[in-house]
N, C-alpha and C positions, 0 to 999 in steps of 0.2 A: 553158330557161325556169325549170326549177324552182331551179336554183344560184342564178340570178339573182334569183329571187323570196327564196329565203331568205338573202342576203347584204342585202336591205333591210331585211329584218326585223332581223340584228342591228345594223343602223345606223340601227331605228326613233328613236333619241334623238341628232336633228340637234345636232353639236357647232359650226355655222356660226355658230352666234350667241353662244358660250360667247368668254371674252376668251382669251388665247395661254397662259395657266397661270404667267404670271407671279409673279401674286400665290402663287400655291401652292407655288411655288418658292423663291418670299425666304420664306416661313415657313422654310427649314430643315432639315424634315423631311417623310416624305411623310404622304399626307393620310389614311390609314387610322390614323396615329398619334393623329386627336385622335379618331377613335371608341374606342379602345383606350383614353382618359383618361378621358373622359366615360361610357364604359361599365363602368370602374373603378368610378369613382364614383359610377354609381347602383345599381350592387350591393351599393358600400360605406353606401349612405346605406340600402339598403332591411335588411338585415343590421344597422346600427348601433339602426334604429329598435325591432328584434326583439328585440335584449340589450339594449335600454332597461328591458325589465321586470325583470331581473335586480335592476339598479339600483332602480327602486321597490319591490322586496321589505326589500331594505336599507333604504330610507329609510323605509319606511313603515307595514309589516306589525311587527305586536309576534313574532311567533316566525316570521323568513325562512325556507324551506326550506332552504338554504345554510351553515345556523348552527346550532349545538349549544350548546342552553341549559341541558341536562341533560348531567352527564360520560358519555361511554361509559364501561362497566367492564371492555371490551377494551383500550384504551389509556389510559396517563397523561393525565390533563389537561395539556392544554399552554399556560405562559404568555410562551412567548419568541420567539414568532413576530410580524414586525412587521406588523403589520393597519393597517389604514385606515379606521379606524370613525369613521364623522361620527355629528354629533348626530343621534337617532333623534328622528322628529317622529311619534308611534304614530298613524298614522287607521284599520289596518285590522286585524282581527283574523280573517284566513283561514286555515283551518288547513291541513295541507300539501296534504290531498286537493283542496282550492277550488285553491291555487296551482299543483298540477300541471296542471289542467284550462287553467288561463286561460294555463302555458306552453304548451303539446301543440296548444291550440285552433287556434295559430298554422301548426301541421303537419299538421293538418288538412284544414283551407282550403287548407294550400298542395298537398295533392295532388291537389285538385279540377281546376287550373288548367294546368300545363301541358300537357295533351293539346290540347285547343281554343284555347290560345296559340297550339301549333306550329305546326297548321293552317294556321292566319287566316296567322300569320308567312309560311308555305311560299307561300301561296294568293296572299295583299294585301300583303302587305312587315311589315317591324317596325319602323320607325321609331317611329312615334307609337304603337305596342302596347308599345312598351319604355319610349318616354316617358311616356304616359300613367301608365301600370301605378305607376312610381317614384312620378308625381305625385298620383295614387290614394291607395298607400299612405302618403304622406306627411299629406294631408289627413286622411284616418282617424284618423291619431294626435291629430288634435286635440281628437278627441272622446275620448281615453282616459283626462286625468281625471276628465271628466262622467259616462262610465261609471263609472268604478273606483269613484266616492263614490254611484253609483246603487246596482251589485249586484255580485258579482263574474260571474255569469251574461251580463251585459249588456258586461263588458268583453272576455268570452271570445269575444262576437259578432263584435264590433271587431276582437279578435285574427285570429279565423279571418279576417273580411274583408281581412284585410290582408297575411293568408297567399295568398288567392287573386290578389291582384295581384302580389305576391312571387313567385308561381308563373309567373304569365303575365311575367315581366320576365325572368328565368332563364332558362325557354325558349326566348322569342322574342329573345335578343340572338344568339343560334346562326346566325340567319336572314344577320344583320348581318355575321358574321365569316366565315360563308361565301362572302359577295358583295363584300370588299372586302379579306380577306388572302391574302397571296401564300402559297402552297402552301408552301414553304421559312421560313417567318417563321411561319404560322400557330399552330403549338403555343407560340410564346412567347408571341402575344399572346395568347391563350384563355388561357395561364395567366395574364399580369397581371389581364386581365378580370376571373378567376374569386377574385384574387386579392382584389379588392373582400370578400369573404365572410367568411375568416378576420381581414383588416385593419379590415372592417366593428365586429367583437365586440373589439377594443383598441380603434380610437376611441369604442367607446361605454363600455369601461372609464373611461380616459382621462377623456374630455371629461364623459361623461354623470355619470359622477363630480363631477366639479368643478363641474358646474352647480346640482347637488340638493346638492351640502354648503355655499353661500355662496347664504344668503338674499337676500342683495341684489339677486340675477339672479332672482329671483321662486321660490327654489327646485325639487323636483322636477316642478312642472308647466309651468315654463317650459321643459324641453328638447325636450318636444313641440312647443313652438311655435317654438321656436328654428329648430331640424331642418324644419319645415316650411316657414320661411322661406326658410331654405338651400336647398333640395330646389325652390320657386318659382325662385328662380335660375339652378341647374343645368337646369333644365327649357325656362326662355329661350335658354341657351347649346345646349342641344341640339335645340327647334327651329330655330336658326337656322344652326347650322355640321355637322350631321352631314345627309347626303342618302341616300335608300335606295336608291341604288346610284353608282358611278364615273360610268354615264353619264347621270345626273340631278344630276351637282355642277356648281356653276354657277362655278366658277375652274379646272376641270382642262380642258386642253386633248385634242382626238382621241386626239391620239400619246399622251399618256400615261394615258389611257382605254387604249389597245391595250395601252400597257407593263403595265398592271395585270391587264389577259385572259392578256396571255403568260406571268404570272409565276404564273398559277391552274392555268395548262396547258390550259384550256378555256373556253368558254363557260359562265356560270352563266344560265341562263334564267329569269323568273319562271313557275312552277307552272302558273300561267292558261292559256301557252300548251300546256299536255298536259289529256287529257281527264279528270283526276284522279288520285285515290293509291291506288297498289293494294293496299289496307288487305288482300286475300286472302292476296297472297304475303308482305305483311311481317310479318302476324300470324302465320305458318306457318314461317316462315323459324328455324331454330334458332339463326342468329347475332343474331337479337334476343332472343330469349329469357335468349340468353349475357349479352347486356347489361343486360338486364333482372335477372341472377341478379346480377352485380357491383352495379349500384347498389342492390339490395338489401343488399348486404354492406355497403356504403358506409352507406346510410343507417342498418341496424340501430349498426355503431360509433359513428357519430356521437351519435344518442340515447344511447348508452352514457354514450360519453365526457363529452358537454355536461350531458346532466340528471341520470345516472347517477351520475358517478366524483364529482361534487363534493359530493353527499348522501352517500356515503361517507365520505368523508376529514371531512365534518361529524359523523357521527352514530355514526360507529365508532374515527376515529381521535385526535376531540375539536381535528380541528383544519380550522376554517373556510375554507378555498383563497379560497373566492371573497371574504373578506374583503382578500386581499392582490393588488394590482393590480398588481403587477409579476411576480409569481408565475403569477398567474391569465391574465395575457397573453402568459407565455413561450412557451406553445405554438402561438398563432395565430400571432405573428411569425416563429416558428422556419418554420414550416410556411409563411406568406407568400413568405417568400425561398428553402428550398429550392424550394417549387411552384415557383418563376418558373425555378431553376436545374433542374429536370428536364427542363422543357418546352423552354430554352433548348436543354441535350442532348440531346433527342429531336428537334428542328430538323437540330443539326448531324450527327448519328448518321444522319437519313437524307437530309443531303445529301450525304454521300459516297457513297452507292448502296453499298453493301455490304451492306445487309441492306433484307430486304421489310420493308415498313410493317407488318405481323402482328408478326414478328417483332419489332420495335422495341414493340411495344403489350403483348406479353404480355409480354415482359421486364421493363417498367416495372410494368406489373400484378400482376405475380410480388412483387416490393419493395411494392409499396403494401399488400396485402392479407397476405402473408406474416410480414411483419417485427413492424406492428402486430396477426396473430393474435400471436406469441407475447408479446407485450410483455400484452396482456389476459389470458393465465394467466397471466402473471409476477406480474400486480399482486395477487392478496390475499399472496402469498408474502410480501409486502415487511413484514407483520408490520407494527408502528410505525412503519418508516421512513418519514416523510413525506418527503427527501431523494428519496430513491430512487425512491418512486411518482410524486414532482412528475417527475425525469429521465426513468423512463419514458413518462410521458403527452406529457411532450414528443416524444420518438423515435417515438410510433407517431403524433400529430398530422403529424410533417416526413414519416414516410414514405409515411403515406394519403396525402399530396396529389401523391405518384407519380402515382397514378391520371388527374389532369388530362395525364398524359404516356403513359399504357395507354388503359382501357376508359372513361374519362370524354372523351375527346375524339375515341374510335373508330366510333363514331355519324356523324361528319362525314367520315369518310374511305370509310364503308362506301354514303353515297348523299349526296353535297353537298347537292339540292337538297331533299330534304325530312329536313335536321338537325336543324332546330325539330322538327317530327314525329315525328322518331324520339327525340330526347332528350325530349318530352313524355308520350313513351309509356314508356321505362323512368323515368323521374324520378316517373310517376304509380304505377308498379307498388312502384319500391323505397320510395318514399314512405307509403304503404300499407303494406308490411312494415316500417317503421322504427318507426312510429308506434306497434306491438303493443312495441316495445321497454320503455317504460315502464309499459306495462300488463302487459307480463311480469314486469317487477320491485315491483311491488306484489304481484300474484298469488303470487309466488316469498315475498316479505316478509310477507304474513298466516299463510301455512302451516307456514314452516318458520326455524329459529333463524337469528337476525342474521349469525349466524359463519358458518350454512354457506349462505345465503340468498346474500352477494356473489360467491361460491365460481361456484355455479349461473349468478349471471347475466354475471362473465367470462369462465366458461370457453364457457357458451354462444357468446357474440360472438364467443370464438375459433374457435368452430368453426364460427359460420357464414360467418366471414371464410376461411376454409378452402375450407369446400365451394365460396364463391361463386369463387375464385381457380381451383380445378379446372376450372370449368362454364367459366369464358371461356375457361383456357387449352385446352380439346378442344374445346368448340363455336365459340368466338367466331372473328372474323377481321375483318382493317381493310380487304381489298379493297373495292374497289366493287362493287356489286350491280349487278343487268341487270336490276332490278324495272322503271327506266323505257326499257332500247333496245325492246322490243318498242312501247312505246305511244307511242316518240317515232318510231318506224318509223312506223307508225299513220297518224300526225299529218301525216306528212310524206307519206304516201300521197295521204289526202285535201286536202292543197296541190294535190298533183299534179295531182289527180283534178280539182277547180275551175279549175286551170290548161288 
């Protein structure tokens, strides 16, 4: 009685009415492919909207953070580097502490949001939490010239708002990749996905560039509406062609419903049917904690790298990065396509069974965290070379994004069903320590000399990129947890028991 009772259950989503999978067939390719495109792209689109502001500091602010208007007396003034300065149209006069605020605001909000994403994602599905979330933040942006010309207070509001959808989209696409990639394929697409991120901050170079230097497109407040437009679009195409699970799509036939269970190794269940998450043992559990210690090492770099190294190279080495768009993109790209080629070898590494999935996680971890710690003491070494400092920020950009092939996609491997959840909860933690990163380096730069102030705040990141790499490699692990056989025991009891 009870076999038979729950053999209905996983065939509650009658496939008699679905048509033979034809149509999903002459597409070419299989059908988890177009959430893998479209979930590209709405990380790209949420991530492009974010380094939008970059660009309106350029266009718009009379002294950008980014730019040294005064020479440093550590380095030469430099006039041979080729920049990309479009006409400046002056409307705002913030000074850098207003402009840190209105970037940070954005990092904020965004660690408000993934924990309560995961959730809802783990609990009610992610479809429309992932798409809303994009379409969210996209709308927001349209208020950001209204704001910007209001206060800069009132746009930092905007910002964090739109950090907090940014957050809830991040999270809950976890939800999506666990219910529709095959176990063996999985780390590739997580990395295209995630690859929206880094590819996001070059098309907003790129694009968002071009649109604020050529008035005729309504200048810099047309790319907010541009992008919104766009983002309306995408938002069509994905409620109409991505479905929150294999057996809710409405062209894939039975059979290949089951070909896609078999290739996950299991049953992925939605959440509803267990009596909840056992917030006791994951909160207690030392292998989240591990994760939680890596994405803090993750997020403190990152604030280094993005807000950090370009105030540098602007105000010490007299030479503006973020003025040069080819330069200034070299490392997101770099880092775009190795991610994709880690993830790729982390696929095939462990489809030969030769090594545990652990093993395959801390190895790639080891590189992501290791390589970029020393590359961050290397950088004040580099003296004037801006050559050299541009090389390295590349080389620790390509090898952090290891991580999507370690401790950033080992969350999904350690409990499928609540991924959202558990990425919501380190993404919330390291997000919160990332965020002291800039407020470290102000603190650090009131009290102590320019020269030994950068000193302090690279060698720091390197070594918290250190410690975090120790803490995953003794505590962490990709096995799966038995946080839910007890409760699915439970569950199935009580079948029983009404049976």
């Amino acid at each position: 009685m009870h076999l038979n009772k729950k053999k209905t259950i996983r065939h509650s989503y009658s496939c008699s009415s679905r048509p033979d999978g034809q149509l999903a067939r002459a597409l070419g390719f299989p059908a988890w492919y177009t959430l893998t495109f479209l979930g590209f792209l709405g990380l790209l689109n949420i991530v492009g909207m974010d380094s939008a502001m970059y660009i309106i500091f350029h266009a718009t602010v009379k002294s950008p953070l980014y730019s040294s208007f005064s020479p440093s007396p550590y380095c030469p003034e430099r006039k041979d580097y080729n920049s990309s300065h479009f006409p400046k149209k002056t409307e705002f006069e913030w000074d850098s502490k207003s402009q840190r605020i209105i970037l940070i605001s954005y990092y904020y909000g965004h660690c408000l949001s993934p924990l309560p994403a995961g959730y809802i994602s783990d609990m009610y599905g992610a479809k429309w939490l992932f798409g809303c979330s994009v379409l969210v933040n996209a709308l927001l942006s349209i208020l950001i010239p209204t704001s910007a010309r209001s206060s800069s207070a009132f746009l930092a509001a905007i910002r964090a708002l739109q950090g907090i959808a940014g957050g809830a989209a991040i999270a809950s696409i976890n939800t999506l990749i666990v219910k529709w990639m095959p176990i063996m394929e999985r780390n590739s697409h997580y990395a295209i996905i995630y690859n929206g991120i880094p590819l996001g901050i070059v098309f907003s170079f790129a694009v968002d560039y071009f649109i604020a230097e050529n008035d005729y497109l309504g200048g810099w407040t047309s790319l907010f509406y541009i992008e919104a437009a766009i983002t309306v679009i995408w938002f069509l195409f994905w409620s109409i062609l991505i479905f929150e699970a294999p057996e809710d799509h409405k062209f894939l036939s039975e059979t290949e419903v089951e070909k896609i269970r078999l290739a996950q190794g299991k049953d992925v269940k939605n959440l509803t049917k267990l009596s909840g998450v056992p917030w006791r043992k994951i909160i207690t559990s030392p292998a989240v904690w591990a994760l939680a210690a890596a994405n803090c090492g993750v997020r403190w770099s990152y604030e280094t790298l993005f807000l950090e190294l370009p105030i540098y190279m602007a105000t010490v080495l007299n030479y503006p990065f973020m003025d040069n768009r080819l330069r200034s993109s070299m490392p997101f790209i770099s880092g775009a396509v190795i991610g994709f080629t880690f993830g790729y070898l982390a696929d095939n590494v462990r489809s030969k069974g030769r090594y545990s999935i652990t093993t395959i996680r801390k190895t790639f971890n080891c590189f992501a965290f290791c390589v970029p710690g020393i590359g961050f003491i290397i950088f004040p070494f580099t003296g004037c070379d801006t050559n050299t400092l541009v090389f390295l920020s590349v080389l620790t950009v390509v090898f952090i994004e290891a991580k999507n092939a370690g401790s950033g996609i080992a969350h999904i491997d350690m409990c499928p069903e609540l991924s959202a959840t558990l990425y919501g909860i380190v993404r919330a933690i390291g997000g919160l320590f990332g965020s002291l990163a800039p407020l470290f380096a102000i603190f650090v730069t009131t009290y102590m000399d320019v020269k030994y102030h950068w000193k302090i705040v690279f060698f720091t990141t390197g070594l918290i990129l250190f410690a975090s790499a120790l803490i995953f490699h003794f505590l962490g692990t990709a096995e799966e947890q038995d946080w839910l056989r007890r409760q699915k025991s439970s569950d199935e009891r009580a079948e029983e028991s009404d049976i």
